[in-house]
VOKE-137919 format. One line per 4 residues: their letters; for each residue y, x, z of C-alpha. Coordinates in pm, 1 decimal. Example, Ala and Ser with C-alpha at 12.3 -4.5 7.8 and 13.67 -1.06 7.14 Angstrom:
residues 2
as> -450.0,1230.0,780.0 | -106.0,1367.0,714.0
***
This chain:
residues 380
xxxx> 7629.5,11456.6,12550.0 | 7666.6,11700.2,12841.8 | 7801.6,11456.2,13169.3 | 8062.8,11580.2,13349.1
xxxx> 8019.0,11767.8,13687.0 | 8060.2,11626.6,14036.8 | 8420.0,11699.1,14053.6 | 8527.2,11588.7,13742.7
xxxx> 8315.4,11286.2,13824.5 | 8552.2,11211.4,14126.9 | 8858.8,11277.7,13974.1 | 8798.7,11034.0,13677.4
xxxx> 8683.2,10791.8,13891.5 | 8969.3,10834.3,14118.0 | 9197.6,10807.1,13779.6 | 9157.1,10458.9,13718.6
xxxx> 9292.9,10187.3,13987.2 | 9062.7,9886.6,14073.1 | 9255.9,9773.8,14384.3 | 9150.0,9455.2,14531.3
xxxx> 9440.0,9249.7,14701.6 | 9440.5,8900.9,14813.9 | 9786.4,8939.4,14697.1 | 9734.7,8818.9,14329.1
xxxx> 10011.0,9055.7,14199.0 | 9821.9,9377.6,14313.4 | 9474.0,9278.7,14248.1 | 9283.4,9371.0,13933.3
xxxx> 8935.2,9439.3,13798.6 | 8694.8,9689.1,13853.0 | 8575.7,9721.7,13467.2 | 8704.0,10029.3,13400.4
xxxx> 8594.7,10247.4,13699.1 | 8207.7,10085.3,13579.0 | 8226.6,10168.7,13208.0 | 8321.2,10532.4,13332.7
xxxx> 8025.1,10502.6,13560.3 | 7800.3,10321.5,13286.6 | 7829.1,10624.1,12994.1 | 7797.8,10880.1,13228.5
xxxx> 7438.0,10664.9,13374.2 | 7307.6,10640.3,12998.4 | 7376.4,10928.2,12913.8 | 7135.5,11011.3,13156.4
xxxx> 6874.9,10752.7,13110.5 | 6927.0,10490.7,13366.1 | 6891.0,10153.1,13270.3 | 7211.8,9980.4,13295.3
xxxx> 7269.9,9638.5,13390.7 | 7642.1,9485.7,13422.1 | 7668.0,9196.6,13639.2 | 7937.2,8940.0,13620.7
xxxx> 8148.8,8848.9,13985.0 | 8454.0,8680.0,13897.5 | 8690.0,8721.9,13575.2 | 8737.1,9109.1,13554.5
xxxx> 8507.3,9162.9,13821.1 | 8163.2,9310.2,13811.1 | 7854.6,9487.6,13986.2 | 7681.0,9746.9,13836.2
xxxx> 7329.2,9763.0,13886.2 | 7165.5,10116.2,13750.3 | 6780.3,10216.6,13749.0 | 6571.7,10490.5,13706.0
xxxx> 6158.4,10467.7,13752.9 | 5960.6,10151.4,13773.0 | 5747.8,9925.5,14060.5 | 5845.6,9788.8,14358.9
xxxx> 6010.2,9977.5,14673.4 | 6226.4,10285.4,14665.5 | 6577.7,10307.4,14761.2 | 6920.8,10190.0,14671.4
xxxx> 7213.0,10398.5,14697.6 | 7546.0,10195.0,14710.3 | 7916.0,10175.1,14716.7 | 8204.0,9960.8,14611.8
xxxx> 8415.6,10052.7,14324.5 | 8682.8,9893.4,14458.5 | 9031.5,9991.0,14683.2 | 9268.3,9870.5,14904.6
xxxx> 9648.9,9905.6,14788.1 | 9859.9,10173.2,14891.5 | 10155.3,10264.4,15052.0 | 10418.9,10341.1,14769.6
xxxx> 10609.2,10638.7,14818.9 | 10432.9,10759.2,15131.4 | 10187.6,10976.2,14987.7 | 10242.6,11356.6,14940.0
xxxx> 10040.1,11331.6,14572.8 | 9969.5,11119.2,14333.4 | 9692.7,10881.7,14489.1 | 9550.3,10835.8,14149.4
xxxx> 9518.7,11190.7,14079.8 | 9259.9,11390.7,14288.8 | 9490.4,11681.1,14438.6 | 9289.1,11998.3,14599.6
xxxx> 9468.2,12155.9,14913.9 | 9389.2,12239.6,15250.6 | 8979.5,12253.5,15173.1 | 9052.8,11890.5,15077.1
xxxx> 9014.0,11661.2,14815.3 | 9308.4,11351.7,14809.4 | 9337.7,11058.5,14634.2 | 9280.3,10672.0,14637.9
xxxx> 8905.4,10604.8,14710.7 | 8802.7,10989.9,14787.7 | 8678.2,10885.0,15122.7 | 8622.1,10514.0,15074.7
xxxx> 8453.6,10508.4,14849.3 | 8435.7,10623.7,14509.2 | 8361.0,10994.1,14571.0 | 7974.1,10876.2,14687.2
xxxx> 7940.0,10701.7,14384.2 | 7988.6,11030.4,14189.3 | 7795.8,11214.3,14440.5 | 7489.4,10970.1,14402.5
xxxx> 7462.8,11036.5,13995.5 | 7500.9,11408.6,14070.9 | 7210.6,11383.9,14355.9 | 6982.1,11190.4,14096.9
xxxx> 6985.4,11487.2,13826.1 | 6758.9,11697.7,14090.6 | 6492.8,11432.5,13988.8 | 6306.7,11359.3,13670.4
xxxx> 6153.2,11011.0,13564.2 | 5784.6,11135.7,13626.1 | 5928.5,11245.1,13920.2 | 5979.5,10865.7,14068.7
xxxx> 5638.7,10690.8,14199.4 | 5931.5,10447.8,14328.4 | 6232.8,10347.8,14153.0 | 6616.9,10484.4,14237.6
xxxx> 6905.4,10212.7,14212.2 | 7271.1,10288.6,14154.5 | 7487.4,10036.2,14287.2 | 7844.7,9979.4,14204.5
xxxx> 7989.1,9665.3,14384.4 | 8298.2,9461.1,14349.9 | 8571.6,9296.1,14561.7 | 8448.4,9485.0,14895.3
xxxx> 8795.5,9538.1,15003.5 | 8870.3,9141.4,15008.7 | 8614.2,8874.6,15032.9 | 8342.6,9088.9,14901.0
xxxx> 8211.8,8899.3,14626.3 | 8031.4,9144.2,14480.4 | 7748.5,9143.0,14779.0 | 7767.5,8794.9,14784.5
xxxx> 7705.2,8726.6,14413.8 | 7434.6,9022.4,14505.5 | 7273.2,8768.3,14754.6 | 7231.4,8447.9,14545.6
xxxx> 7087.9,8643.4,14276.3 | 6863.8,8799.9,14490.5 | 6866.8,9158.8,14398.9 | 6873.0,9422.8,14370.0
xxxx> 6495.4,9400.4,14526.9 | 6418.6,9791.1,14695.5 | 6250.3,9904.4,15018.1 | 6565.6,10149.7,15136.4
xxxx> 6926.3,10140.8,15123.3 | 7177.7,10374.0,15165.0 | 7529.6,10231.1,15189.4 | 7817.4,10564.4,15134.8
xxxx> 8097.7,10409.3,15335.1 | 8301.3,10649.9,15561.0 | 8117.5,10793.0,15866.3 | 8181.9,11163.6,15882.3
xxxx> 7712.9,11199.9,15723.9 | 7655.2,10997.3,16062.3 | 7374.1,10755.0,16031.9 | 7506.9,10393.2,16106.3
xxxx> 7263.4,10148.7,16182.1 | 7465.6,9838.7,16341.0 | 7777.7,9719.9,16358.0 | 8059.4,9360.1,16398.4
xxxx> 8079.8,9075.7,16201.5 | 8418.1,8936.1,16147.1 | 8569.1,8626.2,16098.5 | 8978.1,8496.8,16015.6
xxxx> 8991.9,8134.3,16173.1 | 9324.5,7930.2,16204.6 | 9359.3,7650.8,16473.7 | 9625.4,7390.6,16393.0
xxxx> 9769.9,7102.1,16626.7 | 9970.7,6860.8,16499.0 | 10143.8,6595.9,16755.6 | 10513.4,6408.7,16722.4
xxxx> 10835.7,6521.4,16669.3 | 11103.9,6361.3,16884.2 | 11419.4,6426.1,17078.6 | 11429.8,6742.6,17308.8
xxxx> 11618.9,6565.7,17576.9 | 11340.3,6375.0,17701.7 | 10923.4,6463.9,17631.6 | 10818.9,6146.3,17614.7
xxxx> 10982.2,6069.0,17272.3 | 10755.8,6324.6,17141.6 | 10405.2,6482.6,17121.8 | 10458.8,6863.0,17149.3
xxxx> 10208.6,7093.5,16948.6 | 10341.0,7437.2,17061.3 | 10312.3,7300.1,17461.9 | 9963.6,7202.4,17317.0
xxxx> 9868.4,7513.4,17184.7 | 9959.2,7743.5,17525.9 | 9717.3,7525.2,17665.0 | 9462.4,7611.8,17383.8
xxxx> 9549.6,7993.4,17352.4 | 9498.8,7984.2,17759.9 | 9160.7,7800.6,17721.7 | 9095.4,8070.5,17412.9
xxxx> 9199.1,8399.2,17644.8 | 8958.3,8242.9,17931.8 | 8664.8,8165.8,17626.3 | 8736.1,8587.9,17495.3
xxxx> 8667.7,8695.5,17903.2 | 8314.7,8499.6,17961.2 | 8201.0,8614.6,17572.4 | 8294.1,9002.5,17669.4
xxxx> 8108.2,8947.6,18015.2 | 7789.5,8725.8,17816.8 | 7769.0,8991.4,17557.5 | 7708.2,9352.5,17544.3
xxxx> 7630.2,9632.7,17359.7 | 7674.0,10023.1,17439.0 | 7646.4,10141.1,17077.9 | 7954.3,9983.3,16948.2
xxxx> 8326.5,10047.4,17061.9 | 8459.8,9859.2,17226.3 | 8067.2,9718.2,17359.6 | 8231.2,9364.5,17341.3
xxxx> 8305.2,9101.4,17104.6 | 8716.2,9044.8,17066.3 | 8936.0,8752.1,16928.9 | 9311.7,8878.3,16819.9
xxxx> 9569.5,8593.2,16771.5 | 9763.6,8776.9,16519.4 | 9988.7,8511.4,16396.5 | 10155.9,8229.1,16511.0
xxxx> 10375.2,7956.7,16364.7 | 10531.7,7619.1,16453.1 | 10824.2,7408.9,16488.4 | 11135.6,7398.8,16276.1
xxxx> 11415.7,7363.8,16569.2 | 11530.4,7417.8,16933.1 | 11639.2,7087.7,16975.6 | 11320.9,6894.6,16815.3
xxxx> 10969.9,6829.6,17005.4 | 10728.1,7067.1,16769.8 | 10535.1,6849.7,16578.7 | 10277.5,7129.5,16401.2
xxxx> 10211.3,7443.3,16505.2 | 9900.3,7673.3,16398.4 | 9751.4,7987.0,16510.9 | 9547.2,8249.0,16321.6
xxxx> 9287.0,8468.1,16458.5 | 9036.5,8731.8,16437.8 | 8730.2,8717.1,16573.2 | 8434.1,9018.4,16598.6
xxxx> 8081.9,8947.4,16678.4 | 7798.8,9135.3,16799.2 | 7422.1,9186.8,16661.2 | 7287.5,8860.1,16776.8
xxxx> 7570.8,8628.4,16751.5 | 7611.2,8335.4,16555.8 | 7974.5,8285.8,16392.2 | 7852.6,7878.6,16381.7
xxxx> 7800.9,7908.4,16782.3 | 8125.3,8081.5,16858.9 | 8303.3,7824.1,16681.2 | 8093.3,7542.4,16831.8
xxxx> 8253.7,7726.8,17174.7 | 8592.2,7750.0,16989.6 | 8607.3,7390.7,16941.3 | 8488.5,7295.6,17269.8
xxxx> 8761.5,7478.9,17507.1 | 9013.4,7361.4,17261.6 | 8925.0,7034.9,17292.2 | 8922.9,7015.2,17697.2
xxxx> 9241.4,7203.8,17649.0 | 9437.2,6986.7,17429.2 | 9267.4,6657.0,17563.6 | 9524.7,6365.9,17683.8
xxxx> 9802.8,6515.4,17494.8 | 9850.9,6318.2,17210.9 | 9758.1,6611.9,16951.0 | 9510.5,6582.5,16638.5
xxxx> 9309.9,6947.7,16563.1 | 9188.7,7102.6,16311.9 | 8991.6,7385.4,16283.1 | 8991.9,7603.0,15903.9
xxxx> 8794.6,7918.0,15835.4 | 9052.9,8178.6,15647.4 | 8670.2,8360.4,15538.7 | 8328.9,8295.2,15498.8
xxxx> 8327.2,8565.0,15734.0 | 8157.6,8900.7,15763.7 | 7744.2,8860.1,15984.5 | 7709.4,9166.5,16238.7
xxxx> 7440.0,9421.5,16098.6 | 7166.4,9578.9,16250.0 | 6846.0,9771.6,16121.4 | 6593.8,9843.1,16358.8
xxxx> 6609.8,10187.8,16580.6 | 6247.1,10224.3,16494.3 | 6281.4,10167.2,16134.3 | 6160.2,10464.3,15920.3
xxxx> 6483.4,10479.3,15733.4 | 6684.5,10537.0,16041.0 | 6462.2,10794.0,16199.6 | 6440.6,10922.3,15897.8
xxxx> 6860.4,10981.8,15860.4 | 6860.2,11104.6,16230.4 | 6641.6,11379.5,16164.3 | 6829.0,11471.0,15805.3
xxxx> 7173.7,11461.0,16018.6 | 7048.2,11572.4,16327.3 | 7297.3,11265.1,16502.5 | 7138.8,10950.5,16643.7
xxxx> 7228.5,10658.0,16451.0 | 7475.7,10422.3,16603.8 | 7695.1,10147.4,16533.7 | 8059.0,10082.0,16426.7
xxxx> 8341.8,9806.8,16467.3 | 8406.0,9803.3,16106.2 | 8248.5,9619.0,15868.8 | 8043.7,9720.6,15516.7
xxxx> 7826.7,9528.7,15292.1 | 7488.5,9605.9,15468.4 | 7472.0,9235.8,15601.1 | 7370.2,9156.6,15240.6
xxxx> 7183.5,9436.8,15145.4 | 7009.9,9378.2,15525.6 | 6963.4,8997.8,15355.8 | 6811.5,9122.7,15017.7
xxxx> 6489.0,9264.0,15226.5 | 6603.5,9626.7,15262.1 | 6588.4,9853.5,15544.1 | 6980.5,9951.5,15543.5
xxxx> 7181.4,10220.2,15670.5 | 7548.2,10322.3,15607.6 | 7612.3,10743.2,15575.0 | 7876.3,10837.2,15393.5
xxxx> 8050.3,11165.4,15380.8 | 8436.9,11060.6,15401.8 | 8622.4,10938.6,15744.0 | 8715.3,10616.6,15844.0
xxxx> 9022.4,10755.4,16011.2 | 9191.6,10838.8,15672.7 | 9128.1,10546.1,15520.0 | 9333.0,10246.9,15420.9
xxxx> 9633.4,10514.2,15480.4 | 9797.6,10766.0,15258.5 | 9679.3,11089.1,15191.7 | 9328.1,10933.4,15203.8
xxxx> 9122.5,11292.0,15138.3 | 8740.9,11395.0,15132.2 | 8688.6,11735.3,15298.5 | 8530.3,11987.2,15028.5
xxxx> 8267.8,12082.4,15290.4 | 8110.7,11738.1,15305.8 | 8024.9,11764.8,14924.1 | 7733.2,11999.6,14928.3
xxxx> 7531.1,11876.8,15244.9 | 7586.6,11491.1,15094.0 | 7410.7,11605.6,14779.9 | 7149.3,11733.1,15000.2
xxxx> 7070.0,11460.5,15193.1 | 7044.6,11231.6,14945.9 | 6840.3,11432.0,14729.5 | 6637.0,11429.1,15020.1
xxxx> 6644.4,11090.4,15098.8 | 6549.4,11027.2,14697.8 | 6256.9,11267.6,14772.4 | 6116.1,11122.0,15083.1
xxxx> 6155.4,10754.5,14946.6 | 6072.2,10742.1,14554.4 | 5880.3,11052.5,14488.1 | 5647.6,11087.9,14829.6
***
């Protein structure tokens, strides 16, 4: 069966949603998108292995050669939602204007996936003294479940990995992790005529937010780093709730936030720091705390500047690898034993937003690089 070409690739993966949502009523599976990525992969030989992640919910795990090393090339079949009515196209149908290619997951991140199989025809079996690895991941977009269930099963084992998120064919080499914590105090309701009746948790938590805003100001003095923007780790309190009434002492009130840590830092110090000001803060008032993670959260990621795989990207690109605030599933693939990088040929900046597009010029200098990336790591 003759596969289809690069372009029809992307526009039939493009076709079929696999939105992941922590909103139950917009999330769904990624099976489809992999059994379009599964014929087209046997068709061509690669073994194909289907992992499961949750119900409807897989990872995709594609070879071609045999041995240890060589190099995984990996994306997430998986998007975010999108904004009803606010595109100028269909987002599920790839629309060509402009010298640009829109539609959900052109830039993040399906279009690498069909960019990969296309790089991997330049190569035959005999070709590979070190095997290529597709991989197709799930749930990125949420908890990422897919690299996780990745992790405890310990595999896919290579030497190299190439991760195709967003970065404009800029080699990324570091970049946050990111945690969702909530802080709750809970004290006594009571009469607002007079305090003492009561045991106020929103008076409690300015003096905990305070405490928090002075904790942010010694960890962006403490800890630096040029390559990422901004060089600092940051905590956003993006939502707050508590209390039912003016007249009533607040008895509950809890605070989520958003924390984003540097190469280096541990999420279990921060929170042993976290915990600490609070407590000073809070202490004398009356006020029980409780601390919940809203994630497992996301490590930071970093692969060596010296590592082969970078240098090897910088000279490919001809840009110096750097780091980013956002976060991608290299942690884990950094975990599995791999030397990790994230180059991708679509643009963070139109991502997550409608008219998400892939510029028709990145196509041909992706498929050379990672033909020569295949080359240099599984055929030299």
């Amino acid at each position: 069966m003759k596969t289809p070409s690069v372009r029809e690739m992307i526009d039939r993966l493009v076709a079929v949603p696999s939105i992941s949502a922590v909103d139950p009523a917009l999330d769904m599976g990624n099976v489809p998108v992999l059994d379009e990525l599964s014929t087209w992969l046997e068709d061509e030989g690669w073994r194909v292995e289907r992992v499961a992640v949750s119900e409807g919910k897989e990872n995709l795990i594609a070879t071609r050669g045999r041995g240890p090393g060589g190099l995984v090339l990996s994306g997430h079949s998986d998007t975010v939602p999108y904004d009803d009515g606010k595109w100028s196209s269909d987002p599920f149908a790839v629309t060509e204007r402009d010298g640009k290619l829109f539609g959900l997951g052109t830039s993040d991140m399906k279009a690498f996936l069909a960019l990969a199989v296309d790089a991997a025809r330049a190569f035959d079996d005999a070709d590979l003294k070190e095997p290529l690895i597709l991989l197709a991941t799930a749930d990125e977009e949420t908890g990422m479940a897919g690299a996780k269930t990745l992790v405890a099963q310990g595999r896919p084992k290579a030497r190299r990995a190439i991760i195709g998120e967003p970065t404009g064919l800029r080699p990324i080499r570091l970049h946050k992790g990111a945690a969702m914590e909530r802080l709750e105090l809970t004290g006594r309701s009571g009469h607002s005529s007079d305090p003492r009746f009561g045991a106020s948790a929103l008076d409690g938590m300015h003096a905990a937010m305070s405490a928090l805003i002075e904790l942010r100001e010694r960890l962006a003095e403490q800890h630096r780093n040029a390559e990422l923007d901004p060089p600092h780790p940051t905590m956003n309190f993006g939502r707050i709730e508590g209390g039912d009434n003016p007249n009533r002492i607040c008895a509950h009130c809890a605070l989520d936030y958003d924390v984003r840590l540097l190469p280096g830092m541990a999420l279990a110090d921060l929170r042993a720091d976290v915990h600490g000001a609070v407590a000073e803060a809070v202490k004398g008032r009356g006020l029980s705390v409780a601390h919940l993670a809203l994630t497992d959260g996301l490590p930071p990621f970093e692969t060596p500047a010296d590592s082969a795989l970078v240098q090897a990207c910088e000279r490919l690109t001809g840009h110096t690898a750097t780091g980013v605030s956002f976060g991608t599933e290299a942690p884990f693939l950094s975990q599995l034993g791999m030397e990790t990088v994230v180059l991708g040929p679509g643009d963070i900046s139109v991502a997550h937003q409608p008219d998400e597009h892939l510029p028709l010029d990145r196509i041909t200098p992706t498929l050379d690089l990672l033909r020569a990336l295949i080359a240099e790591s599984c055929t030299a």
